[in-house]
C-alpha positions as CSV (number, residue, x, y, z in Angstrom):
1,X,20.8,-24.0,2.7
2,X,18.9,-21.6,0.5
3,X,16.3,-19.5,2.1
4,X,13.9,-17.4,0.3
5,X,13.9,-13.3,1.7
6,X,11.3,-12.3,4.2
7,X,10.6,-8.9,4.9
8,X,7.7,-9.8,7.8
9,X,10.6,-8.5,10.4
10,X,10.0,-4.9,9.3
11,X,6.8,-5.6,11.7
12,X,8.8,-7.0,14.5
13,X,9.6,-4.2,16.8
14,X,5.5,-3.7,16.5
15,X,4.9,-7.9,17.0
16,X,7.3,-7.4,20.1
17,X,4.8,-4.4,21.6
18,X,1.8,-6.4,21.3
19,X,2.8,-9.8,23.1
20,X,2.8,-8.4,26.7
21,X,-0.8,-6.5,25.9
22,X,-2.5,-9.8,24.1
23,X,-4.8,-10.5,26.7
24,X,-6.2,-7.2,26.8
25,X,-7.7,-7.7,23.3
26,X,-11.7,-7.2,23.2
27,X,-13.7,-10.0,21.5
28,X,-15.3,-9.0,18.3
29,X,-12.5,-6.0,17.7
30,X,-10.0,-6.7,14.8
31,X,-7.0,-8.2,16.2
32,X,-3.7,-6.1,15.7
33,X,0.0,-7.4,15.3
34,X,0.2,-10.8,15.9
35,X,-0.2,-14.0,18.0
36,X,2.8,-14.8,20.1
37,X,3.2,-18.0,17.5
38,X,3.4,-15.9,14.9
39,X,6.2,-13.7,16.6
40,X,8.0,-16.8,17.3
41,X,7.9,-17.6,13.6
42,X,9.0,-13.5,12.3
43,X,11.7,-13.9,14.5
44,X,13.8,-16.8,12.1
45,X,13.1,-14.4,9.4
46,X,15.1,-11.4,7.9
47,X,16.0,-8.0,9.6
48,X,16.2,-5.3,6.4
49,X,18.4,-3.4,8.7
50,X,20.8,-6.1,10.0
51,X,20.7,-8.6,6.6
52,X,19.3,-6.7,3.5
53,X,19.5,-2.8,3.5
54,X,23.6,-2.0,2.1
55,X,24.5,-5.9,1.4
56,X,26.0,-6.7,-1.9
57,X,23.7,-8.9,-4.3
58,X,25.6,-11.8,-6.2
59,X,25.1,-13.6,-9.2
60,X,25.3,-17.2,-9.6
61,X,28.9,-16.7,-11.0
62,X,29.6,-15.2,-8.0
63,X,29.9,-11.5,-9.3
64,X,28.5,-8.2,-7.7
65,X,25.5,-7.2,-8.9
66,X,25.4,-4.2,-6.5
67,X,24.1,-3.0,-3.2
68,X,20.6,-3.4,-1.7
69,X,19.7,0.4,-1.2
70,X,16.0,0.1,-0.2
71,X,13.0,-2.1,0.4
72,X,10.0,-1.5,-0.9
73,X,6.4,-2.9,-0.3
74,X,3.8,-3.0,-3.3
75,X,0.4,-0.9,-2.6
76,X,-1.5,-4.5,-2.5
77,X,1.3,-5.9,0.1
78,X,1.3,-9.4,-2.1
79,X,5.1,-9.1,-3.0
80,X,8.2,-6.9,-1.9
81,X,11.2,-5.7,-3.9
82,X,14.7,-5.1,-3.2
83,X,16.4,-2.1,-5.2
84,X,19.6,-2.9,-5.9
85,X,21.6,-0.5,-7.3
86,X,23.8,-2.0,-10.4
87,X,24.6,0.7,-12.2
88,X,28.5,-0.1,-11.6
89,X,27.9,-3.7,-12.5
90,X,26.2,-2.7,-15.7
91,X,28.7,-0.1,-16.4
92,X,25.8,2.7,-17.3
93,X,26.3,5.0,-14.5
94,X,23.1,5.0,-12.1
95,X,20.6,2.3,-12.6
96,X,18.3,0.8,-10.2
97,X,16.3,-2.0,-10.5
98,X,13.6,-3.3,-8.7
99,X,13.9,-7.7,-8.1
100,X,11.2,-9.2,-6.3
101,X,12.2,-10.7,-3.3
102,X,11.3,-14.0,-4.1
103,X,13.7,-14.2,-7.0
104,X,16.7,-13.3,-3.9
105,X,18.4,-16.4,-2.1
106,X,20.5,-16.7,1.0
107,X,23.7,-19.0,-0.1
108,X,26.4,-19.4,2.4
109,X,25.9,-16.1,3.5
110,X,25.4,-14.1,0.6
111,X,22.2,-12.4,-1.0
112,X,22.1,-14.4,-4.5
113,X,19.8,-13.2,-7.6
114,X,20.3,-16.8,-10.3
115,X,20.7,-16.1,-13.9
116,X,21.3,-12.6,-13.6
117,X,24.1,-11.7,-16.0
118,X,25.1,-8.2,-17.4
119,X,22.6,-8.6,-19.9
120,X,19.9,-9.3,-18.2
121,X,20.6,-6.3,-15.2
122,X,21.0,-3.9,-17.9
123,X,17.6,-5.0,-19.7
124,X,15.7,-4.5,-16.9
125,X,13.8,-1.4,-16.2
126,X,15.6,1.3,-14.3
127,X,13.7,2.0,-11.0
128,X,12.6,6.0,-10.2
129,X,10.6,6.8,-7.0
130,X,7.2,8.4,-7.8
131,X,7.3,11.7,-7.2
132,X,5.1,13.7,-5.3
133,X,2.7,15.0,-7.8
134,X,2.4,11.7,-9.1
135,X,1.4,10.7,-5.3
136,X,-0.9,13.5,-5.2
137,X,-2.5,12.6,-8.9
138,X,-3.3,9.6,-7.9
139,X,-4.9,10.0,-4.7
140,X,-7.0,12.7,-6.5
141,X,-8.2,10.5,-9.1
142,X,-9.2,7.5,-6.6
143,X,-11.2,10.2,-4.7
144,X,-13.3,11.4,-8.0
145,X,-14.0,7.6,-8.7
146,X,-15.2,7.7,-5.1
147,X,-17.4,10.3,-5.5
148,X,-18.5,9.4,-9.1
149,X,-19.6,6.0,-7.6
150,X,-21.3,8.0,-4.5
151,X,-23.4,10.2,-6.8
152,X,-25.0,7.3,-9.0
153,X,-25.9,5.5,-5.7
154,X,-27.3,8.6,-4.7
155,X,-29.5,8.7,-8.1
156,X,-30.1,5.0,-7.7
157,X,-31.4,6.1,-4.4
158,X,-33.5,8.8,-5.7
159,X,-35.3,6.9,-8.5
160,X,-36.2,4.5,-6.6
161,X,-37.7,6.5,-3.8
162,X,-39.9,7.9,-6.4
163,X,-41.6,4.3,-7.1
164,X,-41.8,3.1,-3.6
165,X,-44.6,2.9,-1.0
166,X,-44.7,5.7,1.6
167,X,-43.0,3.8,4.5
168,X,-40.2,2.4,1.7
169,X,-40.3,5.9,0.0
170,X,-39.7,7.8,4.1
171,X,-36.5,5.8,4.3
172,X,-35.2,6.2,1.0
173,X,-35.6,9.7,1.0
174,X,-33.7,9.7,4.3
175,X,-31.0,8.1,2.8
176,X,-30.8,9.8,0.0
177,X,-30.5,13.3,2.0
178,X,-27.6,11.7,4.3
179,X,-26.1,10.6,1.1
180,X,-26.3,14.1,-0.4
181,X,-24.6,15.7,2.8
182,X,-21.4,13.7,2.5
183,X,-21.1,13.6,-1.1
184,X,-21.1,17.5,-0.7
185,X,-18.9,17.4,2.1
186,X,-16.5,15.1,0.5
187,X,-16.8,17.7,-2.8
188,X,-15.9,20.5,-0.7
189,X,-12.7,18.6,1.1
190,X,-11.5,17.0,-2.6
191,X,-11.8,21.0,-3.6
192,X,-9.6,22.5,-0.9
193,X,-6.8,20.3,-1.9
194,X,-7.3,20.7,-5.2
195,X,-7.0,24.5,-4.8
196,X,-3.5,24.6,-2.3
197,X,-0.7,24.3,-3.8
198,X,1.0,21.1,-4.7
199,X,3.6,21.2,-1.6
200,X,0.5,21.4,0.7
201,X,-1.8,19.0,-0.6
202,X,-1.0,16.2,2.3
203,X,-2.5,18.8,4.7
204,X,-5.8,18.1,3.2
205,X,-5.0,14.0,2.5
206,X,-6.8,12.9,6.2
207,X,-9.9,15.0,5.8
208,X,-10.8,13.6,2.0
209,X,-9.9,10.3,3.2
210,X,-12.8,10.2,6.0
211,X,-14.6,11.9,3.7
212,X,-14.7,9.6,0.8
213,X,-14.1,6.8,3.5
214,X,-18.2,7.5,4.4
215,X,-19.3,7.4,0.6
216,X,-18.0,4.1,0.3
217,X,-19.6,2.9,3.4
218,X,-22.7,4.2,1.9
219,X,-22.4,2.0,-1.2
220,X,-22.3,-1.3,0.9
221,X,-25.5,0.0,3.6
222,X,-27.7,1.9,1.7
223,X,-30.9,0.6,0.9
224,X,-30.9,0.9,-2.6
């Protein structure tokens, strides 16, 4: 029986948690974990500690492809990937790949990639965590788009504040003003990062995120 690899039992310690507190769950508030049904369900799946992480990957000619050394989940959670590490199987030293986990089977007991010969390992790209900096590049560049989006909200507000009636024109103005406060504040937090040093810059990560967290509020409430 083939069965497709399900990482939802990374969750499952968490699911296990919430079942006993269900009840205590207040209408209207977003639901965490999940339903008891749902547990019920996880449970049949995979555990990446007991049946993925350090299990040898096959091909369909039954040879090793290599060891499952991590698990990782994309940034949009729609798909997970193994890294196997074939760098033996390849015979080119260290070379991980990432396989989605859809394209791994469960036959007779063993983890089972189809169609994945020597040629086809070795063409694939060779898998390197991010770094840091990278991390920390990127989080910096989603908060300037942030606050670039912020600041022309804040103009939109402003213009049209300057063509509305009085009572319009009161609440624009108002809004405009909040608006102005947090885009400053969230400046001012992006800044301090900017300015520590690269080791330190997840000391700063929580405070720019509520920051910029409130200007993107701001482009869903705000009047104008």
């Amino acid at each position: 029986m083939k069965k497709a690899i399900l990482i939802a039992t990374l969750g499952l310690a968490a699911t296990l948690g919430t079942i006993g507190n269900a009840g205590a769950q207040v209408a209207g508030a977003t639901a965490l974990g999940v339903t008891i049904t749902e547990s019920s369900r996880i449970a049949l799946g995979w555990s990446a500690k007991k049946s993925i992480l350090g299990k040898t990957v096959y091909n369909d000619s039954d040879e090793k492809i290599g060891k499952v050394e991590d698990l990782i989940i994309a940034p949009d959670k729609s798909v997970s990937y193994l890294i196997i590490g074939a760098g033996g199987f390849v015979g080119i030293g260290r070379h991980d790949v990432a396989v989605p986990s859809t394209q791994i089977e469960e036959q007779n007991g063993r983890l089972v990639m189809a169609g994945a010969s020597k040629e086809v390992v070795k063409a694939m790209p060779r898998f390197e965590y991010a770094d840091d900096s990278a991390k920390r590049d990127r989080f910096i560049a989603g908060a300037e788009r942030d606050i670039t989006k912020a600041k022309a909200k804040l103009s939109d507000l402003e213009g049209k504040a300057v063509a509305a009636s009085t009572d319009a024109r009161s609440t624009l103005d108002k809004q405009a003003g909040l608006l102005q406060k947090d885009v400053t504040v969230a400046e001012g937090k992006l800044s301090e990062m900017k300015n520590a040093s690269a080791k330190r810059w997840k000391e700063f990560e929580a405070d720019v995120s509520a920051a910029t967290l409130r200007l993107r509020k701001w482009l869903n409430t705000a009047t104008g």
